[in-house]
C-alpha positions in Angstrom: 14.0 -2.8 5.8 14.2 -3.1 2.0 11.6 -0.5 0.3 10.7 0.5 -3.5 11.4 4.0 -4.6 8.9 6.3 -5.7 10.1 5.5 -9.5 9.9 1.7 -8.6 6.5 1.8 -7.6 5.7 3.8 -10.9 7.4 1.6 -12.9 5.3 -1.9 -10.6 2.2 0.1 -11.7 2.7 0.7 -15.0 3.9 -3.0 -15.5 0.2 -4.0 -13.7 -1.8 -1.4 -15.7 -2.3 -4.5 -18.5 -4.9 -6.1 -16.2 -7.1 -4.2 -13.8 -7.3 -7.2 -11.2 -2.9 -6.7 -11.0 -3.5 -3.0 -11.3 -5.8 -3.0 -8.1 -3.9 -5.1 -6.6 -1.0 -3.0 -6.7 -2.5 0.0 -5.7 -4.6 -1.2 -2.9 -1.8 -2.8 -1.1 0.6 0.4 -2.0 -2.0 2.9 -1.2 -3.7 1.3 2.2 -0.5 -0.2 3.2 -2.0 -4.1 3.3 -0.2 -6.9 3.8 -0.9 -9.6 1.4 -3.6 -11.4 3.3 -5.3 -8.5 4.1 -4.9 -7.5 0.0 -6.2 -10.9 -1.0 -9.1 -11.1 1.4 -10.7 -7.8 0.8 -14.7 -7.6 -0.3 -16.7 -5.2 -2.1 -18.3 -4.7 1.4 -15.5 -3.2 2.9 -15.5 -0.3 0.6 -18.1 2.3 1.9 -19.7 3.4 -1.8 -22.2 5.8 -0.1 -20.7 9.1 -0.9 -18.5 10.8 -4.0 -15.0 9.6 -1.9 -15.1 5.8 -1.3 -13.6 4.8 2.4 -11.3 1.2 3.0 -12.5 -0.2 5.6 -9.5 -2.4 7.0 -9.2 -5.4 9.4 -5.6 -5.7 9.8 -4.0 -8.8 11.0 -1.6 -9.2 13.4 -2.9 -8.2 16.1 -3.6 -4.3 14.7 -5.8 -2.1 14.9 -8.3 -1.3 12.3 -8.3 1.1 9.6 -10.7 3.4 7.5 -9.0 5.2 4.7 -10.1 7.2 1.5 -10.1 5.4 -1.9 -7.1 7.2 -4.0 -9.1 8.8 -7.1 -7.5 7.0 -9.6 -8.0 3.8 -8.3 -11.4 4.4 -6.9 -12.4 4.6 -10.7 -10.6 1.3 -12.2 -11.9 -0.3 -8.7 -15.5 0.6 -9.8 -15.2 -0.3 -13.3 -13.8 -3.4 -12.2 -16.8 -4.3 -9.6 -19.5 -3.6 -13.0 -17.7 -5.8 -15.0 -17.3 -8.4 -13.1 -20.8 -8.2 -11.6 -19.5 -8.2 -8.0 -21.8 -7.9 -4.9 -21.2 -6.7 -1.6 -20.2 -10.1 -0.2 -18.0 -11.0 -2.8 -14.0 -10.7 -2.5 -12.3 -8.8 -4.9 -10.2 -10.5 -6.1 -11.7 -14.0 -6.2 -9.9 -17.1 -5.9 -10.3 -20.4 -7.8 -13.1 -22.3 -5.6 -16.4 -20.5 -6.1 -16.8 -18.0 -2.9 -13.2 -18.1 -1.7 -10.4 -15.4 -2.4 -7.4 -15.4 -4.0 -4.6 -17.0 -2.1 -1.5 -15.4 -1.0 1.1 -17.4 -2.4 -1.0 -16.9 -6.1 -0.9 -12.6 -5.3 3.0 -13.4 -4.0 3.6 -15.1 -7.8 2.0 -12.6 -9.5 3.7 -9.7 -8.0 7.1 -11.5 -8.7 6.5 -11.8 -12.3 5.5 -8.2 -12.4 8.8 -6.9 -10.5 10.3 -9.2 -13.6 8.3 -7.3 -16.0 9.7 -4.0 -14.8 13.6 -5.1 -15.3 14.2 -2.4 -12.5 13.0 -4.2 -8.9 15.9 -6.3 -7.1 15.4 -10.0 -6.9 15.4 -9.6 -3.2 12.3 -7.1 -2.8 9.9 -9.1 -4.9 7.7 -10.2 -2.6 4.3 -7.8 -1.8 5.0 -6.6 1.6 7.8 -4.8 0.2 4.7 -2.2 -0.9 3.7 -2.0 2.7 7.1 -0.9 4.1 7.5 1.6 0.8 4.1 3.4 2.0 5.9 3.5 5.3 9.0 4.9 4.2 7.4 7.2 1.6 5.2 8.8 4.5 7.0 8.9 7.4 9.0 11.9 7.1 6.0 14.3 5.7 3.2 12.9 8.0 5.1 12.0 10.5 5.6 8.9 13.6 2.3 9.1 14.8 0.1 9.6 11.8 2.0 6.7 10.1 1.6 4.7 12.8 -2.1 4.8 12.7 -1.9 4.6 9.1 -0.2 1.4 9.1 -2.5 0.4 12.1 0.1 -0.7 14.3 -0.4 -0.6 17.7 3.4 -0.1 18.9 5.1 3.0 18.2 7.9 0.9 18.2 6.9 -1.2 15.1 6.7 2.5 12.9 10.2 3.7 14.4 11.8 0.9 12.6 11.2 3.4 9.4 12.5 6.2 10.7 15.4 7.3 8.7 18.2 10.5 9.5 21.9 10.7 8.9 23.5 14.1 10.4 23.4 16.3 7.2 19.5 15.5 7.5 19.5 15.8 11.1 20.8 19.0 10.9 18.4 20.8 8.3 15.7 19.7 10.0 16.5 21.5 13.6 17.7 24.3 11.5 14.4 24.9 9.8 12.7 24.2 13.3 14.4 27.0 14.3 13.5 29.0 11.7 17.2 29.5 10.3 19.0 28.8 6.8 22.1 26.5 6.7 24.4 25.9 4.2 25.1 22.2 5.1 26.5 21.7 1.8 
Protein backbone atom coordinates (compact mmCIF):
# COMPACT_ATOMS: atom_id res chain seq x y z
CA UNK A 1 0.00 0.00 0.00
CA UNK A 2 1.69 3.12 -1.52
CA UNK A 3 1.97 6.03 1.31
CA UNK A 4 3.51 9.70 1.37
CA UNK A 5 6.45 10.28 3.65
CA UNK A 6 6.34 12.66 6.38
CA UNK A 7 8.48 15.18 4.00
CA UNK A 8 5.86 14.51 1.26
CA UNK A 9 3.07 15.39 3.12
CA UNK A 10 5.01 18.72 4.22
CA UNK A 11 5.83 19.44 0.95
CA UNK A 12 1.48 18.57 -0.30
CA UNK A 13 0.85 21.13 2.47
CA UNK A 14 2.94 23.71 1.67
CA UNK A 15 2.02 23.42 -2.06
CA UNK A 16 -1.95 23.83 -0.68
CA UNK A 17 -1.08 26.68 1.74
CA UNK A 18 -1.95 29.22 -1.48
CA UNK A 19 -5.64 28.62 -0.90
CA UNK A 20 -7.20 27.82 2.42
CA UNK A 21 -10.12 25.67 0.81
CA UNK A 22 -6.88 23.14 -0.72
CA UNK A 23 -5.09 23.76 2.49
CA UNK A 24 -8.19 22.36 4.55
CA UNK A 25 -8.65 19.97 2.39
CA UNK A 26 -5.28 18.56 2.82
CA UNK A 27 -5.18 18.54 6.35
CA UNK A 28 -8.61 17.35 7.11
CA UNK A 29 -8.25 14.30 5.04
CA UNK A 30 -4.41 13.78 6.34
CA UNK A 31 -5.21 14.58 9.84
CA UNK A 32 -8.83 12.55 10.33
CA UNK A 33 -7.83 9.97 7.94
CA UNK A 34 -11.06 10.64 5.37
CA UNK A 35 -11.48 9.25 2.41
CA UNK A 36 -12.41 11.52 -0.28
CA UNK A 37 -16.14 11.35 0.04
CA UNK A 38 -16.14 11.66 3.41
CA UNK A 39 -13.54 14.91 2.84
CA UNK A 40 -15.86 16.35 0.24
CA UNK A 41 -19.06 15.89 2.21
CA UNK A 42 -18.16 17.34 5.48
CA UNK A 43 -20.40 20.41 7.16
CA UNK A 44 -19.76 22.99 9.49
CA UNK A 45 -22.15 20.90 11.75
CA UNK A 46 -20.06 18.17 12.14
CA UNK A 47 -17.38 20.17 13.89
CA UNK A 48 -18.38 20.54 17.60
CA UNK A 49 -17.33 24.56 18.18
CA UNK A 50 -18.53 24.40 21.80
CA UNK A 51 -15.35 24.40 23.67
CA UNK A 52 -11.53 25.85 23.14
CA UNK A 53 -10.53 22.22 21.20
CA UNK A 54 -12.97 21.67 18.23
CA UNK A 55 -14.08 17.69 17.80
CA UNK A 56 -14.66 15.95 14.00
CA UNK A 57 -17.36 14.30 14.12
CA UNK A 58 -17.07 11.54 11.34
CA UNK A 59 -19.55 9.25 9.48
CA UNK A 60 -17.33 6.98 7.68
CA UNK A 61 -18.36 5.08 4.72
CA UNK A 62 -17.92 1.77 3.95
CA UNK A 63 -19.57 0.22 6.24
CA UNK A 64 -17.23 1.86 9.44
CA UNK A 65 -17.74 2.91 12.34
CA UNK A 66 -17.91 6.46 13.34
CA UNK A 67 -15.41 8.70 14.52
CA UNK A 68 -14.98 11.81 16.91
CA UNK A 69 -11.49 13.36 16.78
CA UNK A 70 -9.85 16.62 17.94
CA UNK A 71 -9.31 19.52 15.41
CA UNK A 72 -5.30 19.70 14.89
CA UNK A 73 -4.45 23.48 16.27
CA UNK A 74 -3.17 24.69 13.23
CA UNK A 75 -5.92 23.78 11.20
CA UNK A 76 -8.60 24.49 13.71
CA UNK A 77 -7.58 28.18 13.19
CA UNK A 78 -7.44 28.40 9.15
CA UNK A 79 -10.74 26.13 9.42
CA UNK A 80 -12.38 28.95 11.48
CA UNK A 81 -11.07 31.75 9.49
CA UNK A 82 -12.27 30.07 6.55
CA UNK A 83 -16.07 29.45 8.06
CA UNK A 84 -16.10 33.71 8.79
CA UNK A 85 -15.17 34.46 5.50
CA UNK A 86 -17.10 32.58 3.76
CA UNK A 87 -20.16 33.16 5.93
CA UNK A 88 -20.82 29.39 6.43
CA UNK A 89 -23.67 28.04 8.67
CA UNK A 90 -23.97 24.96 10.47
CA UNK A 91 -25.76 23.18 7.60
CA UNK A 92 -23.56 24.16 5.02
CA UNK A 93 -20.67 21.87 3.53
CA UNK A 94 -17.34 23.01 3.68
CA UNK A 95 -16.25 22.85 0.86
CA UNK A 96 -19.21 23.70 -1.44
CA UNK A 97 -19.76 22.42 -4.70
CA UNK A 98 -20.98 24.11 -7.91
CA UNK A 99 -25.03 23.72 -7.48
CA UNK A 100 -26.16 25.98 -4.66
CA UNK A 101 -26.53 23.49 -1.43
CA UNK A 102 -24.50 20.55 -2.81
CA UNK A 103 -20.69 19.71 -1.94
CA UNK A 104 -17.85 19.46 -3.89
CA UNK A 105 -17.52 16.37 -5.91
CA UNK A 106 -14.94 13.83 -5.58
CA UNK A 107 -13.59 13.61 -8.91
CA UNK A 108 -13.16 17.81 -8.70
CA UNK A 109 -11.14 17.11 -4.87
CA UNK A 110 -9.36 13.98 -6.93
CA UNK A 111 -8.25 16.82 -9.75
CA UNK A 112 -7.20 19.22 -7.45
CA UNK A 113 -5.06 16.99 -5.35
CA UNK A 114 -3.31 15.81 -8.58
CA UNK A 115 -2.33 19.10 -9.66
CA UNK A 116 -1.02 19.88 -6.22
CA UNK A 117 1.19 16.51 -6.10
CA UNK A 118 2.30 18.26 -9.61
CA UNK A 119 3.01 21.41 -7.78
CA UNK A 120 5.27 19.70 -5.31
CA UNK A 121 7.70 18.02 -8.14
CA UNK A 122 8.45 15.37 -5.35
CA UNK A 123 4.94 12.99 -5.27
CA UNK A 124 5.09 9.86 -7.69
CA UNK A 125 2.62 9.87 -10.53
CA UNK A 126 1.22 6.76 -9.06
CA UNK A 127 0.22 8.13 -5.44
CA UNK A 128 -1.64 11.13 -6.73
CA UNK A 129 -4.86 10.38 -5.94
CA UNK A 130 -6.29 11.52 -2.20
CA UNK A 131 -6.63 8.31 -0.36
CA UNK A 132 -3.06 8.06 -0.60
CA UNK A 133 -3.36 10.64 2.71
CA UNK A 134 -5.53 8.15 4.42
CA UNK A 135 -3.16 5.13 4.22
CA UNK A 136 -0.01 7.76 5.08
CA UNK A 137 -1.97 8.63 8.53
CA UNK A 138 -2.07 4.89 8.77
CA UNK A 139 1.34 4.15 8.17
CA UNK A 140 2.60 7.25 10.02
CA UNK A 141 0.63 6.07 13.28
CA UNK A 142 0.71 2.58 13.48
CA UNK A 143 3.88 1.82 14.97
CA UNK A 144 3.67 4.69 17.93
CA UNK A 145 -0.03 4.17 18.68
CA UNK A 146 -0.33 1.05 17.90
CA UNK A 147 -2.96 -1.87 15.96
CA UNK A 148 -5.75 -1.13 17.98
CA UNK A 149 -5.75 2.54 18.46
CA UNK A 150 -5.23 2.94 14.66
CA UNK A 151 -7.78 0.80 14.02
CA UNK A 152 -10.35 2.91 15.80
CA UNK A 153 -8.73 5.87 14.44
CA UNK A 154 -9.30 4.87 10.94
CA UNK A 155 -12.80 3.59 12.05
CA UNK A 156 -12.45 0.29 10.60
CA UNK A 157 -14.26 -2.38 12.00
CA UNK A 158 -11.84 -5.36 11.04
CA UNK A 159 -8.63 -5.61 12.67
CA UNK A 160 -7.79 -7.12 9.61
CA UNK A 161 -8.25 -4.07 7.39
CA UNK A 162 -5.43 -2.00 9.88
CA UNK A 163 -2.94 -5.11 9.80
CA UNK A 164 -2.55 -4.51 6.14
CA UNK A 165 -0.21 -1.44 7.52
CA UNK A 166 1.74 -3.15 9.70
CA UNK A 167 5.27 -3.05 8.71
CA UNK A 168 8.67 -5.12 10.26
CA UNK A 169 11.71 -6.57 8.61
CA UNK A 170 14.07 -8.64 11.21
CA UNK A 171 16.58 -5.82 12.11
CA UNK A 172 13.17 -3.99 13.31
CA UNK A 173 11.84 -7.05 14.65
CA UNK A 174 14.55 -7.50 16.64
CA UNK A 175 14.94 -3.98 18.51
CA UNK A 176 11.67 -4.01 19.27
CA UNK A 177 11.69 -7.43 21.59
CA UNK A 178 14.96 -6.28 22.73
CA UNK A 179 13.67 -3.04 24.22
CA UNK A 180 10.51 -5.12 25.43
CA UNK A 181 12.89 -6.84 27.36
CA UNK A 182 14.46 -4.17 28.61
CA UNK A 183 17.99 -4.96 26.94
CA UNK A 184 20.39 -2.89 24.45
CA UNK A 185 21.40 -4.56 21.06
CA UNK A 186 23.77 -3.66 18.78
CA UNK A 187 21.91 -4.83 15.68
CA UNK A 188 24.10 -2.85 13.58
Amino acid sequence: MESLDKNHIAALLDAARKSDRDYLAVALSYQHALRASECCSLKVSDFDRSTAQWQLTVNHLKHSETTCQPVFPETQAILAAYIRANGLKDNDYIFAGRTLGDHMHRSTWFKRFQDLCISTGVIPSDWRHPHVLRHSMAHHIIQTAGIMHTKQYLAHRSIKSTAEYLKSDDKSASAAVWSALGLQASLG
